[in-house]
MITI-660722 format. One line per 8 residues: their letters; for each residue z, x, y of C-alpha. Coordinates in nm, 3 decimals, always signed. Each point is the difference from the previous one (the first is absolute). Layout:
a = Z/X/Y  ...
//
This chain:
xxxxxxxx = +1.685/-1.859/-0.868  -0.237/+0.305/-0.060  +0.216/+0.224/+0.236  +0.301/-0.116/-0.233  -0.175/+0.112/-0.315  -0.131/+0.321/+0.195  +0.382/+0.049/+0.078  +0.129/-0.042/-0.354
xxxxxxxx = -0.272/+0.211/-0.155  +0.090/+0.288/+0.274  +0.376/-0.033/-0.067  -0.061/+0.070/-0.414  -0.094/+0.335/+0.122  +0.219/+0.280/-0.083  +0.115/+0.174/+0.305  -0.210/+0.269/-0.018
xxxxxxxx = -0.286/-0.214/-0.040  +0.058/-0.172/+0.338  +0.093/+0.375/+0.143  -0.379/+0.121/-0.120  -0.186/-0.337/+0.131  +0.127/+0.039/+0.332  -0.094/+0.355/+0.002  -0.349/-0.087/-0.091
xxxxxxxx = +0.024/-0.270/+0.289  +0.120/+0.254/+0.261  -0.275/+0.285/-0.158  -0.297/-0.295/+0.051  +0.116/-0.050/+0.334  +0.032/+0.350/+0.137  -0.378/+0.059/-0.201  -0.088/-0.305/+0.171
xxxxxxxx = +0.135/+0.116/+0.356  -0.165/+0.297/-0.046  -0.345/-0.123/-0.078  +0.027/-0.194/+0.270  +0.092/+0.237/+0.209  -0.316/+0.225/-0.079  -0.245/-0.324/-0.002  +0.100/-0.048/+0.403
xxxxxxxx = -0.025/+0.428/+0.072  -0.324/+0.013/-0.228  -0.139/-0.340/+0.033  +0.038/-0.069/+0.299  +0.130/-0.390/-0.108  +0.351/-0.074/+0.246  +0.140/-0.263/-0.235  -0.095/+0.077/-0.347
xxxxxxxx = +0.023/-0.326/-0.274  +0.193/+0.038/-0.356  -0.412/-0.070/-0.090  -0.095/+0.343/+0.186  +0.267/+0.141/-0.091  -0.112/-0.114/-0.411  -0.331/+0.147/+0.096  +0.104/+0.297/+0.091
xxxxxxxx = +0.184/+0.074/-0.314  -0.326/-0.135/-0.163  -0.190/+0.281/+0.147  +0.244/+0.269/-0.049  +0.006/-0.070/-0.380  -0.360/+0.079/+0.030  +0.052/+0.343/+0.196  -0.054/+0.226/-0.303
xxxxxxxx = -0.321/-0.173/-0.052  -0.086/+0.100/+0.326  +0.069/-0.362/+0.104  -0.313/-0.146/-0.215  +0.067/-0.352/-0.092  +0.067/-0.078/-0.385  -0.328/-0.208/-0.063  -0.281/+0.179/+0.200
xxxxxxxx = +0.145/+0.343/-0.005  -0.103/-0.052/+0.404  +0.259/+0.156/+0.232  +0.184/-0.197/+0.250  -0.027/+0.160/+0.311  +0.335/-0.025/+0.194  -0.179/-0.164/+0.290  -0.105/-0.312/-0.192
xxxxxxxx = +0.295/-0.015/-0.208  +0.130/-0.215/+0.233  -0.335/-0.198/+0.076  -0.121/-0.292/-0.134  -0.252/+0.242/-0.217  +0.289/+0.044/-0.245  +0.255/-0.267/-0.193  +0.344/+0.022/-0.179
xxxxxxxx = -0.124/-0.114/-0.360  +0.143/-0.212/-0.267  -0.138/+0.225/-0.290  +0.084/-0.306/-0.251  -0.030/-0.301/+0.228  +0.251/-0.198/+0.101  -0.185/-0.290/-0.134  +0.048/+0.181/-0.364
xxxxxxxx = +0.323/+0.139/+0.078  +0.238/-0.200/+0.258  +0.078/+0.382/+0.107  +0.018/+0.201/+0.306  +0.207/+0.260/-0.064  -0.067/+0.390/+0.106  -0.134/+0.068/-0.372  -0.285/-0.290/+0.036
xxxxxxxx = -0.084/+0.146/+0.253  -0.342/+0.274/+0.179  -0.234/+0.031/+0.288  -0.339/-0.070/-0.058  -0.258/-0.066/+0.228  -0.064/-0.334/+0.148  -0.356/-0.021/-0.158  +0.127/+0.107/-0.332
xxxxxxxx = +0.287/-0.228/-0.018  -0.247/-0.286/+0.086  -0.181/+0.130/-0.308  +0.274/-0.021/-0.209  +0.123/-0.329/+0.056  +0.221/-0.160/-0.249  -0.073/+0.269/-0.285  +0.275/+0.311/-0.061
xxxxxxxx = -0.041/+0.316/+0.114  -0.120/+0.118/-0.350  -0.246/-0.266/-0.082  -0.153/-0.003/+0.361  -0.103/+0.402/-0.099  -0.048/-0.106/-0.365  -0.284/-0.222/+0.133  -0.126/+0.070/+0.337
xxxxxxxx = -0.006/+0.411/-0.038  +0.024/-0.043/-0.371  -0.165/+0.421/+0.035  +0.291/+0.095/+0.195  +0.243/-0.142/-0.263  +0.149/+0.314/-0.117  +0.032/+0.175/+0.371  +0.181/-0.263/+0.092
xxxxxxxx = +0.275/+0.020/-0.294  -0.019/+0.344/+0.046  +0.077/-0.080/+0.432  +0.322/-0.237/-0.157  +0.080/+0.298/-0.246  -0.001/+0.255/+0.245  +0.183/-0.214/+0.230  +0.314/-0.090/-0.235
xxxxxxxx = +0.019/+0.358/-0.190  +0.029/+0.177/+0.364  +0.322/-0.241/+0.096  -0.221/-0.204/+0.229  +0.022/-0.352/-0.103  +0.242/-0.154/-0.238  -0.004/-0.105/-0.424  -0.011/-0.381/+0.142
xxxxxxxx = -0.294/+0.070/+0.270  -0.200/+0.230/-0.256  +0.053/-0.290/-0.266  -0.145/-0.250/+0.242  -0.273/+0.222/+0.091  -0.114/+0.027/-0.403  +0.046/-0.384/-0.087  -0.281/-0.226/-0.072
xxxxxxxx = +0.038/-0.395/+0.064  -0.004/-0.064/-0.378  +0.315/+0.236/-0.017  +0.234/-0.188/+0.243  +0.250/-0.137/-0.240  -0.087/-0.364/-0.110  +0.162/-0.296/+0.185  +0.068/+0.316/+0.270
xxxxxxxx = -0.062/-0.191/+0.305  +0.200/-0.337/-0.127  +0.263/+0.188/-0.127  +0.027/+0.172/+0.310  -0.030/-0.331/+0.213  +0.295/-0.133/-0.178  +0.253/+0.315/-0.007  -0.113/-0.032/+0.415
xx = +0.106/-0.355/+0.000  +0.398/+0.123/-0.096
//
């Protein structure tokens, strides 16, 4: 049933539409070949996962930063950027936001993320380093006017809880359900 609907929605796409989603498929992949590539030469890591391989984007986003994480301004060495020192983050949690695309996505480390539990990225600042407040919007500004994250991830990265749109997470449930 939901590849049917998938199918249908796909086919209402002009032809040029479908011509510039599979070029975006065939782009990720090549990008994705490629990072893998460099993770097993670099790395040293024979059979790198779709996870190392979303890590490794992670960090890259963070290279003009000197690849300092987003909430500590604490750079992420590249030899524990595969260790358990350092974890692909929800920055709104998936228990907020049933999401786990790219855009909700950021490394932080382990510790930190612990921290941070269930709060968004923005209120876990807002409270815990509540001095380093305007750094860190100026880290998320820096990142998104230099081209290095998107609208949707610099969004995230700026939203309080009691900004999620109401009935969010039901409303989100149900349009999941379909």
């Amino acid at each position: 049933e939901e590849i049917r609907i998938e199918l249908a929605r796909e086919l209402k796409k002009s032809a040029k539409e479908r011509a510039n989603m599979t070029k975006s498929i065939a782009d990720a992949t090549k990008r994705n070949e490629d990072f893998r590539k460099t993770i097993i030469k670099e790395f040293g890591i024979p059979n790198p996962t779709k996870s190392d391989v979303v890590r490794y984007r992670l960090w890259q986003e963070l290279a003009s930063r000197g690849h300092k994480d987003i909430f500590t301004n604490e750079e992420i060495k590249p030899q524990d950027l595969f260790s358990k020192k350092i974890d692909i983050e929800h920055i709104i949690p998936k228990a907020l936001l049933f999401d786990d695309s790219y855009s909700n996505k950021t490394l932080a480390f382990k510790k930190d993320n612990l921290k941070k539990a269930n709060r968004t990225a923005y209120d876990f600042i807002a409270t815990d380093y509540a001095q380093d407040l305007e750094n860190y919007l100026e880290r998320v500004e820096t990142l998104y006017k230099g081209g290095n994250i998107t609208r949707a991830k610099y969004k995230k990265l700026l939203m309080p809880q009691n900004k999620l749109p109401d009935g969010f997470i039901e409303r989100d449930l149900r349009n999941s359900q379909y």
